[in-house]
C-alpha positions as CSV (number, residue, x, y, z in Angstrom):
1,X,96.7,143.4,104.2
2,X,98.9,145.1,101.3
3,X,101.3,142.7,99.2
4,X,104.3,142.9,99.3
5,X,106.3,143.7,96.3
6,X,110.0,143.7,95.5
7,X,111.4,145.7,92.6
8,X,114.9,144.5,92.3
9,X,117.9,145.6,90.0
10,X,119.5,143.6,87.3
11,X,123.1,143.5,87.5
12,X,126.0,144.0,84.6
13,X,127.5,140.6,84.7
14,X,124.9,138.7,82.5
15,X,125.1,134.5,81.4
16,X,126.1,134.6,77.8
17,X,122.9,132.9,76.0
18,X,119.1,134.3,76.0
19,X,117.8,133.7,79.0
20,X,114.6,133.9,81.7
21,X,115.6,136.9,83.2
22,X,115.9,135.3,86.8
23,X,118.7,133.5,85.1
24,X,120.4,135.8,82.9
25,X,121.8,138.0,85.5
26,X,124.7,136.2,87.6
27,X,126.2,138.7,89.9
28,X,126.6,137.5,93.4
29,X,124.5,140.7,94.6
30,X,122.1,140.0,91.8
31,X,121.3,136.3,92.8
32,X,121.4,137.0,96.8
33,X,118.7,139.9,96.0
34,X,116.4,137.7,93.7
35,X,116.8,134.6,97.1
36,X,116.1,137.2,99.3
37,X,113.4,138.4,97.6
38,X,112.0,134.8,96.9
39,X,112.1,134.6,100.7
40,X,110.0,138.1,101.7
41,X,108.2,138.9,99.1
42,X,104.7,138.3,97.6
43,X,106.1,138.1,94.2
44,X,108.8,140.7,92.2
45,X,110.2,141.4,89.4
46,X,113.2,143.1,87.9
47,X,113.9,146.6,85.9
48,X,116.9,147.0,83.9
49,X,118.1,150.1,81.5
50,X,117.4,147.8,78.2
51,X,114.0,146.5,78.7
52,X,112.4,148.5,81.4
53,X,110.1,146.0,83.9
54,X,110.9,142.4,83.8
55,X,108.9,139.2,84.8
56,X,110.7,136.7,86.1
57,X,110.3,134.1,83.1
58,X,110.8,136.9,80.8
59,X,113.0,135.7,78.3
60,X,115.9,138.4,77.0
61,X,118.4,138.5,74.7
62,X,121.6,139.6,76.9
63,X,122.9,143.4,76.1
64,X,125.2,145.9,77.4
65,X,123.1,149.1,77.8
66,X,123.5,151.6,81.3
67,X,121.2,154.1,82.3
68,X,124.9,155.6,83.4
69,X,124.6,156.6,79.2
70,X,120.6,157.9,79.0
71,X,120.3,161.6,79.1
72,X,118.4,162.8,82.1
73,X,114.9,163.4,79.8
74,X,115.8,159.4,78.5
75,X,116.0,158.3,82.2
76,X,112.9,160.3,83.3
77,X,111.0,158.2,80.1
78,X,112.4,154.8,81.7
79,X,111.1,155.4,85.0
80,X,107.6,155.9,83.8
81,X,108.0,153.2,81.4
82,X,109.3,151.0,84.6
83,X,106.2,152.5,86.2
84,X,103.6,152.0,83.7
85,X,104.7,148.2,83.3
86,X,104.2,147.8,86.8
87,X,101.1,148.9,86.9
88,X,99.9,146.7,84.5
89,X,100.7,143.5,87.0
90,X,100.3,145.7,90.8
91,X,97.6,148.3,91.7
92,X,99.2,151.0,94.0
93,X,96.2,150.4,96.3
94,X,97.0,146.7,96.9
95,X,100.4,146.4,97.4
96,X,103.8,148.4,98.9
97,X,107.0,147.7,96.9
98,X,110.2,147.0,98.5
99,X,113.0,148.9,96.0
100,X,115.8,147.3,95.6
101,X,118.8,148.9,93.6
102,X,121.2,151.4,93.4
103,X,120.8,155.7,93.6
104,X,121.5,156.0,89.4
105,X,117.9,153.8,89.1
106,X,116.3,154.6,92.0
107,X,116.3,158.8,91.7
108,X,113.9,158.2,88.8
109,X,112.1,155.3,90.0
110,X,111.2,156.7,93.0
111,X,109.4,159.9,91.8
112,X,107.4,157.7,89.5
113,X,106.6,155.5,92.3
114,X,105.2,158.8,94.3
115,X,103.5,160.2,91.3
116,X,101.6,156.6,90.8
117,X,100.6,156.4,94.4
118,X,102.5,153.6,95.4
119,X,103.7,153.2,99.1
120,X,107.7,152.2,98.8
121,X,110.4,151.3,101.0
122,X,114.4,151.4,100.0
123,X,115.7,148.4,102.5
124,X,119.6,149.2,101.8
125,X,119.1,153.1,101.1
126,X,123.1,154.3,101.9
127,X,124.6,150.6,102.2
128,X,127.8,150.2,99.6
129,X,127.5,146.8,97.5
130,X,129.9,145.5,100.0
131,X,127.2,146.1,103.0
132,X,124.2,145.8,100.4
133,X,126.1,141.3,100.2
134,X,126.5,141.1,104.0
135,X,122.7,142.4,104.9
136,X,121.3,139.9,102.8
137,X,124.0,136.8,104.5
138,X,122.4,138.0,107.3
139,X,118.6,137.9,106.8
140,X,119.6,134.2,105.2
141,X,120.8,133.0,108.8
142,X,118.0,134.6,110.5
143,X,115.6,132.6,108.4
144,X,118.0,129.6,109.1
């Protein structure tokens, strides 16, 4: 049986001192993701504009850096950056990952998920953040 991964967004709203990147990011939608994903998934990790793939326990500096600012050819170069990392921890025969984040990552994640051979699945493709917060209350009280 295939592992399942979750590749979640970072979020904008970050704690103000270097921290393990499972603690530097502090948006509700952020921290309801990362319990979800704690929850459902075989392990994750995180990608963010700055640093490309995070662990967990990674430990960052925090920035203010968009991928809403990279040209297209810089955001094609993150996504197989993002990729490449991934690879390095997830084999695309082992595993299918669970994308979690918004279009502006995903429409160059997802191509380099393809081209890598991974299987992939967007839970919240279409849901605004608003409806991204609720669905994730929810699959809390279903576990309940």
């Amino acid at each position: 049986m295939k592992r399942k991964i979750g590749l979640l967004a970072t979020a904008r709203k970050k704690a103000s001192n270097p921290s393990a990147a499972i603690d530097l990011y502090i948006s509700p939608l952020f921290e309801k993701s990362v319990q979800y994903a704690q929850n459902h998934y075989d392990d994750f990790y995180f990608y963010s504009a700055k640093e490309g793939l995070l662990t967990k326990d990674q430990y960052i500096e925090p920035y203010n850096v968009s991928i809403k600012n990279f040209s297209t050819s810089e955001k094609r170069e993150w996504a197989e950056k993002v990729i490449s990392e991934l690879e390095n921890y997830v084999k695309p025969s082992q595993c299918k990952i669970y994308l979690h984040g918004g279009w502006v990552y995903r429409e160059y994640l997802q191509p380099e998920l393809e081209k890598a051979g991974f299987q992939y699945e967007v839970p919240l493709e279409g849901y605004s953040i608003g409806n991204q917060l609720k669905w994730y209350d929810e699959q809390q009280e279903v576990k309940k």
